[in-house]
C-alpha positions as CSV (number, residue, x, y, z in Angstrom):
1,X,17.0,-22.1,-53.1
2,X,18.3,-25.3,-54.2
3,X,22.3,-23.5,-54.0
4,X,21.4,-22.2,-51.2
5,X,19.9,-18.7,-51.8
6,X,17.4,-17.6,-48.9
7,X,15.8,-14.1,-48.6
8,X,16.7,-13.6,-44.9
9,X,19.6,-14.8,-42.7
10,X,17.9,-17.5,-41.0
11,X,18.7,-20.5,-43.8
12,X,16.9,-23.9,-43.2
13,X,19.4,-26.8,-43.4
14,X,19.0,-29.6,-46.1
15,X,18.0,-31.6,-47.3
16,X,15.3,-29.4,-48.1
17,X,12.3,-30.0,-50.0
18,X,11.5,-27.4,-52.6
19,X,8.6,-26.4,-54.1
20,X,7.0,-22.9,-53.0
21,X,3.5,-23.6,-55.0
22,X,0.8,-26.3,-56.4
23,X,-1.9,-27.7,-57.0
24,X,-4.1,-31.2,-56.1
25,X,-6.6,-32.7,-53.9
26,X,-7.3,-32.6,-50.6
27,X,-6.2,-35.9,-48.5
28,X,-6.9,-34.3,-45.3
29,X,-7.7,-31.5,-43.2
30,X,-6.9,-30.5,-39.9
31,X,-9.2,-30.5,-36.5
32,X,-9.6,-26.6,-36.7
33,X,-9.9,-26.3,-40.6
34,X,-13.9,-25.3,-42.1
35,X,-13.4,-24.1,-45.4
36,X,-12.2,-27.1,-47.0
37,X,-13.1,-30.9,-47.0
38,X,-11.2,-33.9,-49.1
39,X,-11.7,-34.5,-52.5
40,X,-11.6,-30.7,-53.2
41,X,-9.3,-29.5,-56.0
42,X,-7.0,-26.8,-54.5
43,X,-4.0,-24.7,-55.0
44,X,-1.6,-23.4,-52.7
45,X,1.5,-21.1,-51.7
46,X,3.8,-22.2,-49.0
47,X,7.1,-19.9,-49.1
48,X,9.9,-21.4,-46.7
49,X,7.3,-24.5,-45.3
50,X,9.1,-25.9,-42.4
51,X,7.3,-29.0,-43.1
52,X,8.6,-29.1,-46.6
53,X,7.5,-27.9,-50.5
54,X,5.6,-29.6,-53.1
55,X,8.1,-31.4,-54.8
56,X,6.1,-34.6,-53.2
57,X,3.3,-36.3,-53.1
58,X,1.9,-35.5,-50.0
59,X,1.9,-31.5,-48.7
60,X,1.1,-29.7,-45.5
61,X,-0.1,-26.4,-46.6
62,X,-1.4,-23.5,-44.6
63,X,-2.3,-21.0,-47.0
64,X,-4.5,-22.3,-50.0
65,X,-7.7,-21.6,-51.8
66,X,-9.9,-23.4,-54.9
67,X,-8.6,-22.4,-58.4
68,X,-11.2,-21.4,-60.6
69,X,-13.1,-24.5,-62.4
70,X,-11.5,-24.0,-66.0
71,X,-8.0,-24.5,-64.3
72,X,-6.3,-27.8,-64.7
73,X,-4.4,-28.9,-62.1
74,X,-1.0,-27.9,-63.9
75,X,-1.9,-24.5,-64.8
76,X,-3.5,-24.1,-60.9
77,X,-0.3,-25.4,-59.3
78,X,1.9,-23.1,-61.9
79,X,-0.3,-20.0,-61.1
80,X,-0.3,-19.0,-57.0
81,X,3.5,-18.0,-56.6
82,X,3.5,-16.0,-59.9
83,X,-0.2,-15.1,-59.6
84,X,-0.6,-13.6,-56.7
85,X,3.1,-11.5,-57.5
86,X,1.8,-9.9,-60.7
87,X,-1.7,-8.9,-59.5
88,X,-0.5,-7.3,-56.0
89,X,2.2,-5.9,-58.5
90,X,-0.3,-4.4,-60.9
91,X,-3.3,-3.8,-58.0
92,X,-1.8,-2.8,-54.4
93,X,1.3,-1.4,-55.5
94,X,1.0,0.3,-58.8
95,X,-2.5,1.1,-58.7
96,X,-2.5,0.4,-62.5
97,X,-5.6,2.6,-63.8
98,X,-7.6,2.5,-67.0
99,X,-5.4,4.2,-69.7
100,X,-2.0,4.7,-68.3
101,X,1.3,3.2,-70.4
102,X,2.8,0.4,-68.4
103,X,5.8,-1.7,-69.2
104,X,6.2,-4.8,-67.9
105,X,10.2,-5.1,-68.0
106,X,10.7,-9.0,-68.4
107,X,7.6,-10.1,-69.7
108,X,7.9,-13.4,-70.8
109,X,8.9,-14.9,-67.6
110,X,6.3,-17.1,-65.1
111,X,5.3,-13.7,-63.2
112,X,5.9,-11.7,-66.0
113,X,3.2,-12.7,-68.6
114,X,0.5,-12.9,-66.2
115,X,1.5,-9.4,-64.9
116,X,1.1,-8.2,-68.8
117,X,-2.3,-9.8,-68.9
118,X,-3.7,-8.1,-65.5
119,X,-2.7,-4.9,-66.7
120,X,-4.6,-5.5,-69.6
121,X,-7.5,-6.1,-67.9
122,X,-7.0,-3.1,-66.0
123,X,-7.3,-1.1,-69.6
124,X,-3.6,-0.3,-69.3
125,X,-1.9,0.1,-72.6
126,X,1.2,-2.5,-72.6
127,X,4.5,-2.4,-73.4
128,X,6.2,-5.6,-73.0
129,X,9.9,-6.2,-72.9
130,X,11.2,-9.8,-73.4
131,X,14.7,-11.5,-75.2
132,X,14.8,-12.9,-78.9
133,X,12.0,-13.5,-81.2
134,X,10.1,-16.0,-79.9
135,X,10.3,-13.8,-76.3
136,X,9.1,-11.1,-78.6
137,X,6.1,-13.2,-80.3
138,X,5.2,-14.6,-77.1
139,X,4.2,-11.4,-75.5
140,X,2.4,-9.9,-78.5
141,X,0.7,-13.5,-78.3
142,X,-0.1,-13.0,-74.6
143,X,-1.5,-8.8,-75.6
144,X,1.0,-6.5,-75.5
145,X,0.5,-3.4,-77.2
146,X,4.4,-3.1,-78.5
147,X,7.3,-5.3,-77.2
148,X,11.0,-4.7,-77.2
149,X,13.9,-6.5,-77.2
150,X,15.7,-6.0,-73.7
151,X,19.0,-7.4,-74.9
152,X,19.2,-5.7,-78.2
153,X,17.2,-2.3,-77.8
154,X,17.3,0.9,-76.5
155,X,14.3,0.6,-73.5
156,X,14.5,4.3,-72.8
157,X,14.0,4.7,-76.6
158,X,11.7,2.6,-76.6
159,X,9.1,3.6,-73.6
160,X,9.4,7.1,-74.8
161,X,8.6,6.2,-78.5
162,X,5.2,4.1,-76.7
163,X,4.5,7.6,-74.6
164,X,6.2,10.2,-75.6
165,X,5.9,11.8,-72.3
166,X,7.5,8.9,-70.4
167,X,5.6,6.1,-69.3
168,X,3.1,5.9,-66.3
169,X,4.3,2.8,-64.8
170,X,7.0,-0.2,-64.3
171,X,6.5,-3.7,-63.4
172,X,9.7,-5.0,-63.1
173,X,10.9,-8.8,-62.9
174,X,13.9,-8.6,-64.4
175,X,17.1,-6.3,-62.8
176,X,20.7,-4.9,-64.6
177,X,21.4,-2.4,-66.6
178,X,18.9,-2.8,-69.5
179,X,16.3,-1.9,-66.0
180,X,18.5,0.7,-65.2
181,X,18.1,2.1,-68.9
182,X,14.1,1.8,-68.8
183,X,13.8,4.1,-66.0
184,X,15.1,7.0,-68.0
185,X,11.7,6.6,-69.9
186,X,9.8,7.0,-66.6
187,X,7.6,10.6,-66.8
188,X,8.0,12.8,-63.4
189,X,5.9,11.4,-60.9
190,X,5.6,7.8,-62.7
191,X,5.7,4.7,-60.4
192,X,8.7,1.9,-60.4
193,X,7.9,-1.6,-58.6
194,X,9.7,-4.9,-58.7
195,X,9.5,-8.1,-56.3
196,X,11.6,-8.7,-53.8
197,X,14.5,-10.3,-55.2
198,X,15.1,-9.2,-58.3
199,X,18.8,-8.4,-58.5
200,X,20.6,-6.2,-59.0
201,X,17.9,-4.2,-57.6
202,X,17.3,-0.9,-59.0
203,X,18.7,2.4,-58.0
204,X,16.5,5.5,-57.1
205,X,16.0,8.0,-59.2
206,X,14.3,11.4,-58.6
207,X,10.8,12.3,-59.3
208,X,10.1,8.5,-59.4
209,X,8.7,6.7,-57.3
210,X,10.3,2.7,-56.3
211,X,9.0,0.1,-54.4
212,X,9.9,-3.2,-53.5
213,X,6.9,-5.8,-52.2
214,X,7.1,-9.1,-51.8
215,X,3.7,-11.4,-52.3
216,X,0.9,-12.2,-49.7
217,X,-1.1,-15.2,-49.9
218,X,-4.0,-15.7,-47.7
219,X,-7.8,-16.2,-47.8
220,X,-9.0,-13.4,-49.5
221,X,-5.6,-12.9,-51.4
222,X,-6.7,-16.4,-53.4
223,X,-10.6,-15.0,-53.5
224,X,-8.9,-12.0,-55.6
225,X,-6.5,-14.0,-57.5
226,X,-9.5,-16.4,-58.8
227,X,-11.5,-13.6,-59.4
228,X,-8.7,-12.0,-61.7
229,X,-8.1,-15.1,-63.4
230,X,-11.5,-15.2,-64.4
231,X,-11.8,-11.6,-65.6
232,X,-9.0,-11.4,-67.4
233,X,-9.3,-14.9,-68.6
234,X,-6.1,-15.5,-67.9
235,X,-3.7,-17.8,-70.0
236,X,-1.4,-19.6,-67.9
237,X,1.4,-20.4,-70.4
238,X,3.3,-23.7,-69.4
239,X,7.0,-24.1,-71.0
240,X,7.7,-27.5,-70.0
241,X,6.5,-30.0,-68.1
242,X,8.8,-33.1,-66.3
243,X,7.7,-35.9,-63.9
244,X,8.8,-35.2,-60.6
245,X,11.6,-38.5,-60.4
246,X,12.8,-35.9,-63.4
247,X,13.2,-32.7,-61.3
248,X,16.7,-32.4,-61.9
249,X,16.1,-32.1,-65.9
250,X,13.6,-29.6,-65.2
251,X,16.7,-27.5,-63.1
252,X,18.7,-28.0,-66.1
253,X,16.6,-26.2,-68.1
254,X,15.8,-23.9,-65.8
255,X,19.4,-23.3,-65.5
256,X,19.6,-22.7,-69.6
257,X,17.1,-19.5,-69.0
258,X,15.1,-17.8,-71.3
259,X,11.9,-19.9,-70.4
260,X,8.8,-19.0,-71.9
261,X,6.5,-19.4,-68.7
262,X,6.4,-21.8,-66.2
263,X,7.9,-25.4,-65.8
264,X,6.1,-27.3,-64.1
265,X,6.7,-31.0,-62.1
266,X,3.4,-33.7,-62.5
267,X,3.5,-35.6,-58.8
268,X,1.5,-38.3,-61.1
269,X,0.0,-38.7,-64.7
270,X,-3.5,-39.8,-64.8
């Protein structure tokens, strides 16, 4: 977003504040608002705010709900965005059930290790792809069942050697070739989603079914999500964390890639 990426043609002008989830305290409500009342921890997803994102101190925020009480308020403002991605992934789209192999194709990501965990609650068996060993280690950490390396291995090879009849299911948050490989280790009639996004998007293949979806926040999208992240238990795995006058470091790493989880901004250390 900040170079200028939108996902429709309608592009707000900058400056822009960015910032599409978080977490913090109420300061106020307004006239018509019941459900909440200042002082109550919150978190929140506001996608394309016309009143501006949460790199600030202060946010107007339509769509929010209370984080489960073990939360801090960095893992609550690192989780809407990505939480509410991977379970509408794994839940409304997929249907995950109780046995079925699943990989979830760029695992170690901020969606993508939150997607693995979900599934395993579900009583999915996982296979995880992720880069390099400590993208590898991470995901076993998180509970995969087997991980590959997308950059160095065979995914085809490898989705067919974790069910030999091709696997039920693909999460997808990560697009190219090594994608376009995994598919081939989809059985016939297996399921293919991915969010909006993710590019190069797939390509169809026959007796499998692709979806895109993009996420829905909204009252009883955050009841869900809270309920999820306190079934599954959820581990909300923070890679770095910057003050927000340091927002352009934390772009700079996010620039480097291959981050394990989510960065995060503090508005102010206490």
């Amino acid at each position: 977003m900040r170079e200028g990426w939108w996902p429709d043609s309608e592009r707000p002008g900058f400056p822009l504040v960015l910032g599409t989830d978080g977490s913090g305290t109420v300061a106020a409500v307004g006239s018509r608002v019941r459900r909440f009342t200042p002082g109550e921890r919150v978190y929140a997803y506001s996608f394309a705010n016309p009143k501006g994102g949460f790199y600030a101190e202060y946010v107007a925020a339509d769509k929010a709900g209370r984080p489960p009480a073990d939360l801090g308020l960095a893992e609550a403002g690192a989780v809407p965005t990505t939480g509410l991605t991977a379970i509408q992934g794994i839940d409304d789209v997929l249907h995950i059930k109780r046995g079925e192999a699943v990989v979830i194709h760029g695992a170690a990501g901020g969606v993508g290790g939150l997607a693995l965990q979900f599934a395993k609650m579900r009583g999915a068996r996982v296979l995880a792809t992720a880069s390099g060993r400590d993208g590898i280690a991470f995901v076993r950490r998180l509970g995969a069942d087997a991980a590959a390396d997308g950059r160095r291995e065979d995914l085809a090879a490898a989705a067919l050697a974790f069910a030999p009849g091709g696997v039920d299911a693909v999460l997808a948050f990560a697009g190219g070739k090594p994608l376009t490989r995994l598919l081939h280790g989809v059985r016939h009639g297996g399921r293919v989603a991915f969010p909006n996004g993710v590019e190069p998007a797939p390509r169809k293949r026959r007796g499998v079914s692709l979806k895109s979806y993009d996420a829905t926040p909204g009252v009883r999208e955050f009841q869900r999500l809270g309920r999820a992240i306190a079934a599954a238990r959820l581990e909300v795995p923070i890679a770095a964390s910057y003050p927000l006058a340091q927002a352009a470091k934390a772009h700079a790493r996010l620039i480097k890639r291959h981050v394990l989880g989510k960065i995060v901004l503090r508005v102010r250390d206490r």
